[in-house]
Structures are given as structure tokens and as C-alpha cells.
N, C-alpha and C positions, 0 to 999 in steps of 0.2 A: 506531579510527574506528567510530564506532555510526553505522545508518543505520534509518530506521522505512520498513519494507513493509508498503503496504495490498494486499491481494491480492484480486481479484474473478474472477468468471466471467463469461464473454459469452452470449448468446443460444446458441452455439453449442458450451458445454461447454469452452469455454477459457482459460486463467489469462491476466490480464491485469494484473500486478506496477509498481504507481507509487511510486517511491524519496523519501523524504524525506531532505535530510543534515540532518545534526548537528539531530535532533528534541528536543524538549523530554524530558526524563527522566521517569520515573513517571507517565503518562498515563492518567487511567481507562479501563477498557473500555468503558463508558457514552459519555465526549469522544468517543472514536474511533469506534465504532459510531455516533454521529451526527455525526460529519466524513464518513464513510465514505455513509451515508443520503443526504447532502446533497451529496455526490459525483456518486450515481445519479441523481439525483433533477434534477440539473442537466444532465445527457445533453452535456455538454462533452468527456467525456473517450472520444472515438472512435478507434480503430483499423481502416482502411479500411470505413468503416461499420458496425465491429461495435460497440455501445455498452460498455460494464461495466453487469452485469442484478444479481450478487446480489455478499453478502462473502462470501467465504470465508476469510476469517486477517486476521489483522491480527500483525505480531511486529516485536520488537528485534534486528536482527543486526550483530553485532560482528566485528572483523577487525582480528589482533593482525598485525603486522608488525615481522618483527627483521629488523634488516639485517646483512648478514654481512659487506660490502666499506662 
């Protein structure tokens, strides 16, 4: 299962990680960085009043699971 984190900071020097599933594959860093602008830019995405202020990452994380039973 692949999942795409866009990771920001808050006013307050805090990581503030929004989960995409199953993202589109090979995404420029260009698309993302302006998903990500237009993210802020929209001041929607609050955590008890603290906004998302900058990016800081954007990445593909993956998570292999074997089942044993």
C-alpha cells in the first residue's frame, strides 16, 4: 500500500502530515508544490486554529505487509 504525505509547518513550528491513499504514481515536484501552495493558500485545513504556514516534504510512503497466519 503506497500513500502520498504532504507535510507542512504551522505558525507554531509544528508538523502538520495530510494522508493521500492510493496517489496517482510519478507526480512532479512542480504538481505537488502547487497542490500544496494552493493548500495554504486556502487556509481550510485547521487544527484547532492553528493553520498549515509553509511545506516542508512532500514524499511516497510505502508499507509492505506479509501475513504469517
Amino acid at each position: 500500500m503506497e500513500v502520498l504525505e504532504l507535510v507542512f509547518t504551522t505558525p507554531e513550528n509544528k508538523t502538520k502530515t495530510i494522508t493521500i491513499d492510493a496517489p496517482v504514481a510519478n507526480v512532479s515536484e512542480a504538481t505537488v508544490r502547487a497542490a500544496m501552495e494552493q493548500m495554504i493558500a486556502s487556509d481550510v485545513y485547521r487544527d484547532a486554529d492553528s493553520p498549515i504556514q509553509a511545506i516542508k516534504a512532500a514524499r511516497y510512503v510505502s508499507r509492505t505487509v506479509t501475513p504469517i497466519i
